[in-house]
Each structure stands twice: as C-alpha cells, then as structure tokens.
Wavefront OBJ file of the C-alpha trace (Angstrom):
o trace
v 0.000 0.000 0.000
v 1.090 3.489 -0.921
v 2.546 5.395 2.094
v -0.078 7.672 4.364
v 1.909 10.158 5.507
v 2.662 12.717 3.028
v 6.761 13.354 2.614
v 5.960 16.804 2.711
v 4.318 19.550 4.662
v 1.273 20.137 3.252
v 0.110 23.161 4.702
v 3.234 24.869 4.369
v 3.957 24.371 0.768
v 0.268 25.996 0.531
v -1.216 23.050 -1.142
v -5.174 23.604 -1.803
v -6.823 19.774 -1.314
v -10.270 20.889 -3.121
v -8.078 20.999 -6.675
v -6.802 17.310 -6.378
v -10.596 16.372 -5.001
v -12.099 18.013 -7.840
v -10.313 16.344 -10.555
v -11.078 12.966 -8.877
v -14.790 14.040 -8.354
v -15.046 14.970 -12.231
v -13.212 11.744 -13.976
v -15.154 9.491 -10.955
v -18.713 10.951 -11.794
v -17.964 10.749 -15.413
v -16.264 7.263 -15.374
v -13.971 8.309 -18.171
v -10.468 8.210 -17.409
v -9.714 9.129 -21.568
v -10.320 12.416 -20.524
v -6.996 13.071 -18.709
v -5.162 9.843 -19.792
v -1.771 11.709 -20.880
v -1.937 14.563 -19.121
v -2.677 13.276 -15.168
v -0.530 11.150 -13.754
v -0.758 9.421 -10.305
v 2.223 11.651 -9.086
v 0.476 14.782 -9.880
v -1.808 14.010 -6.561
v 0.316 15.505 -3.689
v -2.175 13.818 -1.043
v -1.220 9.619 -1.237
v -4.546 9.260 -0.623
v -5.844 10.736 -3.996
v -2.770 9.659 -5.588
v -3.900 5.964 -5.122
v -7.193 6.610 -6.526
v -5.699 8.040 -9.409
v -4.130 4.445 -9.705
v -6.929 2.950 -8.941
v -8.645 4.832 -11.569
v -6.110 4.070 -14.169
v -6.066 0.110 -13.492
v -10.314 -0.265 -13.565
v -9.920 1.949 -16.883
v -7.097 -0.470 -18.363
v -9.120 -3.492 -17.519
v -12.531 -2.631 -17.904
v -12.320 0.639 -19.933
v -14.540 2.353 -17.717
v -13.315 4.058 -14.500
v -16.832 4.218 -12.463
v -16.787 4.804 -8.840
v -18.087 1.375 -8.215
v -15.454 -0.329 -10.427
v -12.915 1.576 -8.829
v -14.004 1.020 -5.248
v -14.214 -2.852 -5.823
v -10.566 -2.685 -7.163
v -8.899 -1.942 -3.190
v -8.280 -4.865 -1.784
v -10.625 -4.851 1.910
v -7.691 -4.740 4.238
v -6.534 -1.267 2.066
v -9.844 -0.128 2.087
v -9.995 -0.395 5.920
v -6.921 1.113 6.044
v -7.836 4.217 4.521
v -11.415 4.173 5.892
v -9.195 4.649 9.220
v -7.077 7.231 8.314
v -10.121 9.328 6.914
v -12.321 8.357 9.684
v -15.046 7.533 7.283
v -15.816 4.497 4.877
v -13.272 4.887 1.886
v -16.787 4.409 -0.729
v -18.202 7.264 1.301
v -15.091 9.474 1.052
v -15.484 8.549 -2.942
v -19.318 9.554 -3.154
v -18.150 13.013 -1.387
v -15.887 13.471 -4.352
v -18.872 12.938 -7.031
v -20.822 15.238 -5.285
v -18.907 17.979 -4.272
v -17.534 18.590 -7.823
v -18.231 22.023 -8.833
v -17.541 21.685 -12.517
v -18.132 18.374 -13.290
v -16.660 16.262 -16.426
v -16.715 19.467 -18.538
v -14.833 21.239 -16.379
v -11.314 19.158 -16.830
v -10.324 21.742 -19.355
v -9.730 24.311 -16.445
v -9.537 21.996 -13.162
v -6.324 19.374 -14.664
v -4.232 22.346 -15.450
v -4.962 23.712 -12.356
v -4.219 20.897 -10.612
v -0.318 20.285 -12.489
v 0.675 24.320 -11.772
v -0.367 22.691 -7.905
v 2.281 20.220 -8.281
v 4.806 21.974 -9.591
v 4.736 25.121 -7.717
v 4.662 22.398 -4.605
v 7.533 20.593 -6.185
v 9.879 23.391 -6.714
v 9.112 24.015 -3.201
v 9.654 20.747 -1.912
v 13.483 20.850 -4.192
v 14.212 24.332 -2.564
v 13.862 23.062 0.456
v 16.376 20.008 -0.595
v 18.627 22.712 -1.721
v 18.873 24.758 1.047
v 19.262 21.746 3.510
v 22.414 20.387 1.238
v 23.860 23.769 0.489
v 24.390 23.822 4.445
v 26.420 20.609 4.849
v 30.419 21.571 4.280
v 30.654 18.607 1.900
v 28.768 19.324 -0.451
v 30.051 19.232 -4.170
v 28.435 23.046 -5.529
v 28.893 22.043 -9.129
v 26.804 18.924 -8.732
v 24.370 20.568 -6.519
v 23.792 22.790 -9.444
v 23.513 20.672 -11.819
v 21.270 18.213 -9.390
v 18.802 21.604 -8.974
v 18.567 22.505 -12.814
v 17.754 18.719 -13.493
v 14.752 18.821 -11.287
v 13.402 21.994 -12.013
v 13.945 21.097 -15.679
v 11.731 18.014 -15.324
v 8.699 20.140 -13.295
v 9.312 22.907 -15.984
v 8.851 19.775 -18.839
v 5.702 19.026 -17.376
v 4.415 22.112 -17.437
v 5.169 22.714 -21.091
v 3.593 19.491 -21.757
v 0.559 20.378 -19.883
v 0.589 23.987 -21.539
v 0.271 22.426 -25.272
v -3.345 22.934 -25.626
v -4.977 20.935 -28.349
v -3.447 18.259 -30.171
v -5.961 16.333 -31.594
v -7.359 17.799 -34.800
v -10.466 16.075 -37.531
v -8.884 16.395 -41.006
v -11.182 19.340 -41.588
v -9.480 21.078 -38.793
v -6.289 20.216 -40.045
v -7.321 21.400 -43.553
v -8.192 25.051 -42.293
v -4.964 25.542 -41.036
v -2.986 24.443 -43.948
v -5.538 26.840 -46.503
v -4.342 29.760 -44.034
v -0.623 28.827 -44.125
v -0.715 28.701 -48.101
v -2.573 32.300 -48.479
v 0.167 33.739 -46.260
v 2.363 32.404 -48.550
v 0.412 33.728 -51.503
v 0.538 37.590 -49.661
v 3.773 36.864 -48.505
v 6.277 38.492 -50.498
v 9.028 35.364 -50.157
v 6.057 32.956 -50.939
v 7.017 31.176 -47.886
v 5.356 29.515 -44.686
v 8.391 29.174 -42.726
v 11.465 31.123 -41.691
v 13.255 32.461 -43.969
v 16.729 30.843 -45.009
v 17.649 34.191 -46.569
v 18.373 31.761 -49.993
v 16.227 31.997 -52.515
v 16.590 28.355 -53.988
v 16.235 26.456 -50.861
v 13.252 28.121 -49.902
v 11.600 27.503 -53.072
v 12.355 23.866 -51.996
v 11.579 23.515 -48.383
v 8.752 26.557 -47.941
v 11.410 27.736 -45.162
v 12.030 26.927 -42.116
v 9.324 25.728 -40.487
v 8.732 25.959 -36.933
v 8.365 22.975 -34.476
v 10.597 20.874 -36.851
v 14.172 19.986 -36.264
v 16.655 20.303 -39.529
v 20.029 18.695 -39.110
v 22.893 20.314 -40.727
v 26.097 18.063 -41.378
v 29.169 18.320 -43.172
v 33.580 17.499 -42.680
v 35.070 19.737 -41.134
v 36.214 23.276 -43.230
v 32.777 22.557 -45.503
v 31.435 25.928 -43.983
v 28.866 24.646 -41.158
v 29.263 27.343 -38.631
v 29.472 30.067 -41.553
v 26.392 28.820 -43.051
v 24.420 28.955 -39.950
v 25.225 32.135 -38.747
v 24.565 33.265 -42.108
v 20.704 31.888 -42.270
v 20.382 33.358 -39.067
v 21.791 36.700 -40.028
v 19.660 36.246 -42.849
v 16.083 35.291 -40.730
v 16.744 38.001 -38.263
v 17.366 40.556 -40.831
v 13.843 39.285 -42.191
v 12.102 40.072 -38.203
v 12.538 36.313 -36.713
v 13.918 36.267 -33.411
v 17.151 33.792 -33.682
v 18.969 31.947 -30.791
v 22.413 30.800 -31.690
v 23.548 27.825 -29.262
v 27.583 27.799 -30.076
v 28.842 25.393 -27.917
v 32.616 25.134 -29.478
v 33.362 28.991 -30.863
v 33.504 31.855 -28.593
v 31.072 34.994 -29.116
v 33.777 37.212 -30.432
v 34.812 35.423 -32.772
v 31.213 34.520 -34.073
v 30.648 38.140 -34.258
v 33.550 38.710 -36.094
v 32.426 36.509 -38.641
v 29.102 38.053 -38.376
v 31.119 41.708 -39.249
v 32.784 39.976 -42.569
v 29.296 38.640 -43.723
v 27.524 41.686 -43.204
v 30.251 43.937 -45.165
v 30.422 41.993 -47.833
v 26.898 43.419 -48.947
v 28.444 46.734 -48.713
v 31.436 45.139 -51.123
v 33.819 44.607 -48.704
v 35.762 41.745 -48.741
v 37.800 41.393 -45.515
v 39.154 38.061 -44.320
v 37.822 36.667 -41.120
v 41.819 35.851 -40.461
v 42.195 39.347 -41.261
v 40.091 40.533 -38.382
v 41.611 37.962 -35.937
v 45.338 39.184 -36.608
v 44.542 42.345 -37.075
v 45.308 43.358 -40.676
v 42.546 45.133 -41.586
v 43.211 49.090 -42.777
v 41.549 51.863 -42.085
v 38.614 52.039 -44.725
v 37.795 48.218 -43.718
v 37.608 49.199 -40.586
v 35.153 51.975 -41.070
v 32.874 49.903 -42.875
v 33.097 46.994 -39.776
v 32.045 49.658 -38.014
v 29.519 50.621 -40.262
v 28.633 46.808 -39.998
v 28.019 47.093 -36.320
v 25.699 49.425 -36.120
v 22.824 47.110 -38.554
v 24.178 44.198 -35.946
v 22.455 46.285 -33.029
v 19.162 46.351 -34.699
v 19.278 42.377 -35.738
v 17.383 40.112 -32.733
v 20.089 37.572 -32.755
v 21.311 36.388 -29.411
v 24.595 34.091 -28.521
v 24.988 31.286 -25.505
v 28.839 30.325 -25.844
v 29.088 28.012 -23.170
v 30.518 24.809 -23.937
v 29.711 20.988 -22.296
v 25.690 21.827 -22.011
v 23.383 19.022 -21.411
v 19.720 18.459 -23.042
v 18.774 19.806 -19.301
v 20.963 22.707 -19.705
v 20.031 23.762 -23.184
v 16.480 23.671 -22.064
v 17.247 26.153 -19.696
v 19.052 28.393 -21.609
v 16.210 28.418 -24.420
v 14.070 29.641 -21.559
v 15.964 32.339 -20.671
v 16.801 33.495 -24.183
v 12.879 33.549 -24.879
v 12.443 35.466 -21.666
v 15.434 38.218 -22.989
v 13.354 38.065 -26.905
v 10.251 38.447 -25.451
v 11.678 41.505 -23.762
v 13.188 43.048 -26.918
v 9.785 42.671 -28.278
v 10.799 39.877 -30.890
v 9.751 36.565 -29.648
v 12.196 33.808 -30.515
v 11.355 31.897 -33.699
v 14.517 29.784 -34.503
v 17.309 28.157 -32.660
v 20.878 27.021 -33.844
v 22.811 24.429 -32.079
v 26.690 24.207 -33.455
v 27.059 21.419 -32.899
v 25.281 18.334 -31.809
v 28.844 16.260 -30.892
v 29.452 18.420 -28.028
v 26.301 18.499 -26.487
v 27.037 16.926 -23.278
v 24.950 13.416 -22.541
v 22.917 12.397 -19.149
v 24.846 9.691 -17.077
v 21.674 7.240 -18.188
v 23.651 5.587 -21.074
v 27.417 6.633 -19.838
v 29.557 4.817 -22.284
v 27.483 3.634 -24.909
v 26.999 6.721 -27.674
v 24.701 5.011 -29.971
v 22.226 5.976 -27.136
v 23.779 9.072 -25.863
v 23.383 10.960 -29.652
v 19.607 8.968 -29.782
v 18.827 10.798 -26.509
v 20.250 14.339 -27.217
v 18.510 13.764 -30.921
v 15.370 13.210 -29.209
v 15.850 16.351 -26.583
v 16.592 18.334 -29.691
v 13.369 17.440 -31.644
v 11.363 17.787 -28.240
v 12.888 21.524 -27.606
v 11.671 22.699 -31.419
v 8.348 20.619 -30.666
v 7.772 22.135 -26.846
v 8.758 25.581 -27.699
v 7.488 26.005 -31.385
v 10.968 26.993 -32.444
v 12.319 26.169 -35.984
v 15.553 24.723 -35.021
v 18.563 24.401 -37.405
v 21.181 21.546 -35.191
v 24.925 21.134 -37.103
v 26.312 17.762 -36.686
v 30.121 16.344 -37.743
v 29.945 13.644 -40.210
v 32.206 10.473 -39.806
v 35.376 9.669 -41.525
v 34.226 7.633 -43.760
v 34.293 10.012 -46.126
v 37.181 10.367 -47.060
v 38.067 7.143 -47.985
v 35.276 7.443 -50.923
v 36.648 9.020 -54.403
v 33.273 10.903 -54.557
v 33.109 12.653 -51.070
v 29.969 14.283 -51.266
v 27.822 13.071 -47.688
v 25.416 10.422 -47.386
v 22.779 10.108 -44.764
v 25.052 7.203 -43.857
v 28.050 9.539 -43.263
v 25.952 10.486 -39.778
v 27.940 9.808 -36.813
v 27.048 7.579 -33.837
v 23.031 7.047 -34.125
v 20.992 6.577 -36.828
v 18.089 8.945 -34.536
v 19.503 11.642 -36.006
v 18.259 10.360 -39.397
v 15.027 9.700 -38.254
v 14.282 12.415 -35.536
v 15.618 15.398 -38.171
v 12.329 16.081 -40.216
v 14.993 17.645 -43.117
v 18.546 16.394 -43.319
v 20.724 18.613 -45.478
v 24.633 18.143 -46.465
v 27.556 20.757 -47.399
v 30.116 20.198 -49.875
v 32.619 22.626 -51.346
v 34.927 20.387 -53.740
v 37.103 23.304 -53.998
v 38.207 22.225 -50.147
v 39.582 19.059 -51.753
v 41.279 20.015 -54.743
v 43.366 22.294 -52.545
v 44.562 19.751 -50.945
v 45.353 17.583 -53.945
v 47.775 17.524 -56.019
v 48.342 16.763 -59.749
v 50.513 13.554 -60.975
v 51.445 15.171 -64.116
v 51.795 18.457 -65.630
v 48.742 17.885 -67.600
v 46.488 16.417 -64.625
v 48.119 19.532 -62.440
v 46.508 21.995 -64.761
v 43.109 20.169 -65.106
v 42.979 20.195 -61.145
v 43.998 24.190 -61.612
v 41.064 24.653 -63.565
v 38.536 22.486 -62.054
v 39.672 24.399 -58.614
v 38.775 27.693 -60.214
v 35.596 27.066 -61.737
v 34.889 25.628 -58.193
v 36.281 27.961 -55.691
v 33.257 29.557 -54.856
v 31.130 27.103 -54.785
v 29.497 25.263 -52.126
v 26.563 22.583 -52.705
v 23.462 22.393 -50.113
v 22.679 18.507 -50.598
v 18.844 17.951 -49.105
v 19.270 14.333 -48.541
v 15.814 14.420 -46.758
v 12.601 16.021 -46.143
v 9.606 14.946 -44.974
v 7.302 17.496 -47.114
v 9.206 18.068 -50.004
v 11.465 16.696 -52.741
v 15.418 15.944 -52.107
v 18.177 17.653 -54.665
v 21.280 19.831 -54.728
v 21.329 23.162 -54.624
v 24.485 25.274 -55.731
v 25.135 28.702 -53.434
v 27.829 30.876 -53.994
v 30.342 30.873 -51.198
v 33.325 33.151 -49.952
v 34.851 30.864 -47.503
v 37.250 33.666 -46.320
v 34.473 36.283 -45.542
v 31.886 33.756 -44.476
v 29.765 34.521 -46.943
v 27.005 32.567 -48.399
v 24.702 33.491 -51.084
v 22.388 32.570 -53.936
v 24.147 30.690 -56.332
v 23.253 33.767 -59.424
v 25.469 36.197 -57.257
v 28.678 36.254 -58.804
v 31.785 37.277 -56.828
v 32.860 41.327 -57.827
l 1 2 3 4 5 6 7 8 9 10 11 12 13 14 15 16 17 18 19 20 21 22 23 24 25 26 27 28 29 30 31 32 33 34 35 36 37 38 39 40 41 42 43 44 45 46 47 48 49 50 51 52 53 54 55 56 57 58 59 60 61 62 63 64 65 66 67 68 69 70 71 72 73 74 75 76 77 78 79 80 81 82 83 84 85 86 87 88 89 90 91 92 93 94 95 96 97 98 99 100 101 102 103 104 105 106 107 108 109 110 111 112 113 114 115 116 117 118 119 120 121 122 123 124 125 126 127 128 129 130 131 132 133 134 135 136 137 138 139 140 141 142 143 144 145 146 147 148 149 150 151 152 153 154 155 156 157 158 159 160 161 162 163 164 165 166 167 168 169 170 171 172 173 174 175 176 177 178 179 180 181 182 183 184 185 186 187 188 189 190 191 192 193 194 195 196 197 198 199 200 201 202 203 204 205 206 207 208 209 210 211 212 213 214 215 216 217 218 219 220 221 222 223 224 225 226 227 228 229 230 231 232 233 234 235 236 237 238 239 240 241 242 243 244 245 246 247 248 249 250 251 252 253 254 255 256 257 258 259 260 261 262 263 264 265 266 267 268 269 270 271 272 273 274 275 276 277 278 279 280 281 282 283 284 285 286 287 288 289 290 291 292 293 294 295 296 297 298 299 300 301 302 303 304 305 306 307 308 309 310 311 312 313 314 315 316 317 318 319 320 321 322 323 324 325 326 327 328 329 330 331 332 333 334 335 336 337 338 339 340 341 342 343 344 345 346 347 348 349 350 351 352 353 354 355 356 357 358 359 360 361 362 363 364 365 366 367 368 369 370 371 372 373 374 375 376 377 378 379 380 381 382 383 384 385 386 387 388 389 390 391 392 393 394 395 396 397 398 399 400 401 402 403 404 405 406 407 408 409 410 411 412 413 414 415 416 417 418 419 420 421 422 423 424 425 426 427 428 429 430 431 432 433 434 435 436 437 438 439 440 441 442 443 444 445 446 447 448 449 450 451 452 453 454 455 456 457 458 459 460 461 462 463 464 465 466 467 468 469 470 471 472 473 474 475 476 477 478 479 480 481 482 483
C-alpha cells in the first residue's frame, strides 16, 4: 500500500486539497479516465490518498475501460480499504461519493480543473526541491557544481511538465487540419518570399523547403572546413534581418569570434571583402575598418542572441532556451529559430554513460522535443564520420551520420555541405597535364558550395548550388557572382 503520511508539509507548501478532489470528483462521476489519460498522472496528486485513486482509476480503466466509482471502489483490496477508511475516519466508498458530489464543474470542467491541478504540483515541487537545496547547500561537503547541476535537473523536469501540460490541443479532424494548412498557403500567396516558414535568406532552398518551419528539427552536417558554422550564422543573419527572433547555441566557438564573422558577412553586402583571419590578426586598414564599423551598427538592430558556453546538457540547453525567450520576449521579438553548433558536443545524461549510440539517440530526441515544446524552428549542425574520405566521390550520405541513426530519423529535413574546392586544394596533380586540369577544375569551383537535401519529410530531395566566400563567411544565392 502506498505510504499515508505525506513526505511533505502540506500546509506549508500551501497546497489547496479541493483541486486534487475536484479532478477525482469529475473523472469518478464521469467514469472516463480518456479524458486526462496523458496529461494526469498518479504523481500529480500531492495527497497519497488521492494519488492511489488516481491508480486505482487508471487500473479499472485499463481493464474494464470504464473508470466508475463502483469499479474503482471494488478494485482496493478490503484490508486497504480499511486502512484508509481509518485514516479518513469515514468508509473509503463514502469518502469517494463526497468526491462525485462535491464537484463544482463536473466532467466538462477538466479543461480548467487538470491544469490547475499540475501548476499545484509543480509550484509544490519546486518548493519541496528548494527546500532540498537549502538543507544540502548547508552541509560543508557538499560538491556546488553537482548541486547545481542536481537543482537545474529537477526543475527542468517540473518545468517539462508544465510545457507538456501547456500544449493545448493536439488532436485535430482532417477538416481542422485542412483550415490551417488553406491559411498557411494564403500567407504564402501575400507573402512576399512565398514562404510559410522562416526564412533561409536563400532563394533556392526556400523555393524547396517553404522555409524553415517551426516545431521541426533540420540537421545540418558536413567534414570539417565545408562551412557549417558560416552557413548557420549566415541563415540566421539572414532570418533576423527578415524580423525572426534567432537563438544561436555555439557550444565550441567563442562569441567574439562569431561576431567577427558576423562583421565579414555583413560587409560583404556593402562590397567589402575582408578576411575573417584578417580581423583575428589584425590586418585590416583603415577604410575596412570603417565599414566593420559601419557593420556594427545594422548588428544592433538584428534580434540575434549568442549562448557560448561549452559541455551543455539536453537539461541545460532547455534552460538556456528559456531564458533566451524570456530576454526576446523583452526586446519585443519573440524567438522563432534556434541554432545548435554542434550536436557532438552536447554533453549526454549519465543514463547511457559509455554507450553513444544511445547518448546521440537521446540528445537527438531532446533536440526534436525543444523545437516541438517551444514552437521553435531549429537548425542543429552535426560532424559527419570519416568515412568520407576514404570514398573518391566525397559528397555526404545520410550514412556519413555519426554515432546514431536517430539523427536520421528524428531530423524532419537532413541537409549536407560540400565545397569540392576544399579538396582540390589539398590535392595535387601527378602530371603536368592532370596539375593543370585540377587548376582549372579548382577555379571554376572555388566559390562554390553545394546544399545537398538528402531528406525532407514534405518536399522533394536535390542539390542546390550557393555561392560561397569561404574567407568572408559569406554565403549566397548561387546567381550572385563574386565582384
């Protein structure tokens, strides 16, 4: 039998019985647990009492599909029954009649009475963990670091519930459904870009994809020196330019040195080509400078915001998403996509320490969930294995993914970079003859870089060549030519 005596104080974490009793008192008098199946849980009762009905409830609706109060009564077992009957004072089946008829809003009233009664649990269960906190944060042994970490992992899992609970509808008829998707293709129509998603600033690849669409997780992945981080930076350059509210998640490259490459991108419209090497040794002169700085001041109107810190967790890059939306919504540009460089050096939970197969499934999973919870577009870079250079054509594969094939199948588009031009500089002729051919082929090439779609859910899969100034970290439609 489930423990009595509640763990916690329940006046003093203010906890308000009538909530839990009403819940009970609705899906009892109704006798139709399907109303809150997925959204109540047992541990969302902070009374043991009404957190064994709750199982109760769930068991007579698995066997018998109907969770009436009789049915659920008859499922206690007589010495629990008495046992509670005790505790309460009362008979247990007239405890369970009170429920019925005390419920103010009945069946109908779920809608307003479950959420009502999750905010209960969580606001009780931060309190409970601050209360854990402060108790360990007095013992001299304690480890801070894991404390922390400890902390953010709770909260993160009360603050996942809540999202969850938050969602609203999610069950739709096809008319519904419909509706929806005739409004998304008329904005398109009145939109000037003719597209239902965010921006990728590229003309090309929005004709293919419709954007970037929001709730949906697009995985990025290329060798290293293909142009990942410049390419994301750029589409989110690009998106904020075009009034989306971008978070950029760079867990390996410092925020300087982003926004330096930011400076060389955003000059480049203005014809300026200046070196992102240039900027880091300093060999820049005095006109280039003046137009960096000229640069700057179009950065301070874009709503793009950079996290830099390295070794986050799932748990950790929830909670910095949280805070970034709280610092967009401030700034009065709500966020609407998030970049993750890269998905490697996320850092994984302890659950499957040592095996990465399951470690990259898990973090692939968070990912999705993040874009899905927080109806974010979400753009995550990923290394690709070795394996490719060994082939003679080294364009990427969806096999070239490294460590879990969840990326594959959580990503809802999967898209490649490729700039052969990265390879021919490293080769080098056998003869004279094949020496000049590889000269030629490397200028024709040099600035260009192919966006492979090597899958998408709601649209076709092809190449796409963009025009790319590697130096200046510059990406562009493919009809720009280089001045």
């Amino acid at each position: 039998m489930n423990q009595i005596v509640a763990p916690i104080d329940l006046e003093k974490c203010g906890h308000v019985i009538e909530i839990e009793q009403e819940v009970l008192g609705a899906v009892l008098s109704s006798g139709q647990h399907s109303a809150v199946r997925g959204t109540v849980r047992a541990e969302h009762f902070i009374e043991p009492l009404h957190r064994r009905l709750f199982e109760m409830i769930e068991l007579a609706a698995e066997r018998y599909n109907s969770a009436s109060i009789g049915l659920v009564f008859k499922l206690f077992p007589p010495d629990e029954a008495k046992s509670w009957s005790d505790f309460l004072k009362e008979p247990l089946s007239s405890y369970m009649a009170r429920l019925v008829s005390n419920s103010v809003y009945g069946a109908g009233g779920l809608k307003i009475s479950v959420p009502n009664l999750i905010q209960q649990w969580a606001r009780v269960s931060v309190g409970a963990e601050a209360q854990r906190i402060a108790a360990a944060a007095t013992d001299p042994g304690s480890d801070a670091s894991e404390l922390i970490k400890a902390t953010t992992r709770a909260f993160d899992g009360v603050a996942a519930e809540l999202r969850g609970s938050g969602r609203g509808k999610t069950r739709f008829s096809l008319s519904e459904a419909a509706d929806t998707a005739l409004d998304q293709v008329q904005e398109a129509m009145q939109c000037e870009s003719g597209i239902t998603g965010i921006t990728w600033g590229l003309e090309d690849i929005n004709a293919l994809t419709g954007g970037i669409h929001r709730g949906e997780m697009m995985l990025l992945g290329a060798r290293p020196s293909m142009g990942k981080t410049a390419v994301a930076l750029g589409i989110g350059i690009k998106a904020a330019r075009a009034g989306a509210g971008v978070g950029f998640v760079s867990l390996e490259m410092g925020s300087p040195r982003l926004a330096m490459r930011a400076l060389t991108d955003i000059a480049y419209d203005r014809s300026i080509r200046v070196a992102y090497t240039d900027l880091i040794t300093g060999r820049v002169t005095e006109k280039d400078f003046e137009a960096l700085v000229a640069a700057k001041q179009e950065m301070n109107r874009l709503p793009l915001w950079i996290e830099e810190q390295s070794g986050l967790s799932i748990t950790d890059l929830r909670v910095k998403v949280d805070r970034m939306q709280d610092v967009a919504d401030r700034a009065g540009n709500p966020l609407d996509l998030l970049i993750v460089d890269y998905i490697q050096l996320l850092a994984a939970s302890s659950r499957y320490s040592g095996n990465r197969n399951n470690e990259v499934s898990e973090i692939s999973a968070g990912l999705r969930q993040i874009a899905r919870e927080n109806n974010l577009g979400l753009i995550a870079l990923s290394q690709l294995s070795r394996q490719v250079e060994s082939r003679d054509d080294k364009r990427p594969q969806l096999a070239d993914l490294r460590d879990s094939g969840s990326l594959e199948q959580d990503a809802d588009t999967v898209a490649f970079l490729y700039r052969e031009a990265y390879y021919l500089e490293k080769a080098k002729g056998k003869d004279e003859d094949a020496e000049m051919e590889r000269s030629e082929r490397l200028a024709a090439c040099q600035n260009k870089l192919e966006f492979i779609i090597a899958k998408q859910r709601n649209g076709a899969v092809k190449t796409v060549d963009l025009f790319v100034d590697i130096a200046c970290s510059a990406v562009r439609n493919a009809a720009r030519g280089a001045f």
